[in-house]
C-alpha positions in Angstrom: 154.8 118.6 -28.5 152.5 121.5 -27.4 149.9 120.5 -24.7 147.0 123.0 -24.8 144.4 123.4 -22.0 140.8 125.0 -22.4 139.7 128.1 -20.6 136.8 126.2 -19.1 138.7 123.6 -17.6 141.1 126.0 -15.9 138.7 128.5 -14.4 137.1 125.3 -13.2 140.0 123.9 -11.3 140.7 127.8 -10.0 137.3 127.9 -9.3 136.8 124.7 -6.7 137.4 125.2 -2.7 140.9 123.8 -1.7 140.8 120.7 -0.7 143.5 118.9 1.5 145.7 115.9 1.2 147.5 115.8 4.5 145.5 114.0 7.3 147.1 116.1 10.1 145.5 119.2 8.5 142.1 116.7 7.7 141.8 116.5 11.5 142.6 119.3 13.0 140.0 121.1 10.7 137.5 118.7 11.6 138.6 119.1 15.5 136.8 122.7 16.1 135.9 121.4 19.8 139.1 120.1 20.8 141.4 123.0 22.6 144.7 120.5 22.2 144.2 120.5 18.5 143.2 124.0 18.3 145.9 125.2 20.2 148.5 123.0 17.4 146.3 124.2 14.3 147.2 128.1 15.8 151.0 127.2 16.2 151.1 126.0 12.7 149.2 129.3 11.1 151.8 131.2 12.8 154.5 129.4 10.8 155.6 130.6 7.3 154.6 128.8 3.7 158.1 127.7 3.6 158.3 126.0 7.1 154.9 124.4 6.3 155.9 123.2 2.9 159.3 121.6 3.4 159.3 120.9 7.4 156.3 119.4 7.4 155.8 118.5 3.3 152.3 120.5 3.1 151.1 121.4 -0.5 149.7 125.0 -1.1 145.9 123.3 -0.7 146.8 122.1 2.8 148.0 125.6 3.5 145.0 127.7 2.7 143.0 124.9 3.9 144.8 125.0 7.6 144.6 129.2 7.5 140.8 129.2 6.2 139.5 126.4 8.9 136.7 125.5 5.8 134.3 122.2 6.6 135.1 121.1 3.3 138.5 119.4 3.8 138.3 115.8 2.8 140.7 113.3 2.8 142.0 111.8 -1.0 
């Protein structure tokens, strides 16, 4: 069995903002005014994709969400 995806649907999904599925990095995206939170979102930039993703179970999204800071992160 062959499963087949169009063009438009991929460059759609490549196309939307990363969203996030992990509440820690929810909040401390949403906590831009809270030096305690900034401080942890800083110690986890500083830790490699690896570390991230099986210490602490984050998907690829919830990395580039945590590095890019964007408004957009929304619980799912």
């Amino acid at each position: 069995m062959t499963v087949q995806f169009s063009r438009k649907a991929q460059t759609a999904l490549s196309a939307s903002p990363p969203v996030t599925r992990s509440g820690l990095v929810c909040r401390l995206v949403r906590a831009c005014n809270d030096p305690g939170k900034e401080r942890i979102r800083k110690w986890l930039i500083d830790l490699d994709d690896a570390q991230l993703q099986s210490g602490l179970g984050l998907t690829v999204e919830d990395i580039a969400v945590l590095r890019t800071g964007t408004k957009t992160a929304s619980l799912r």
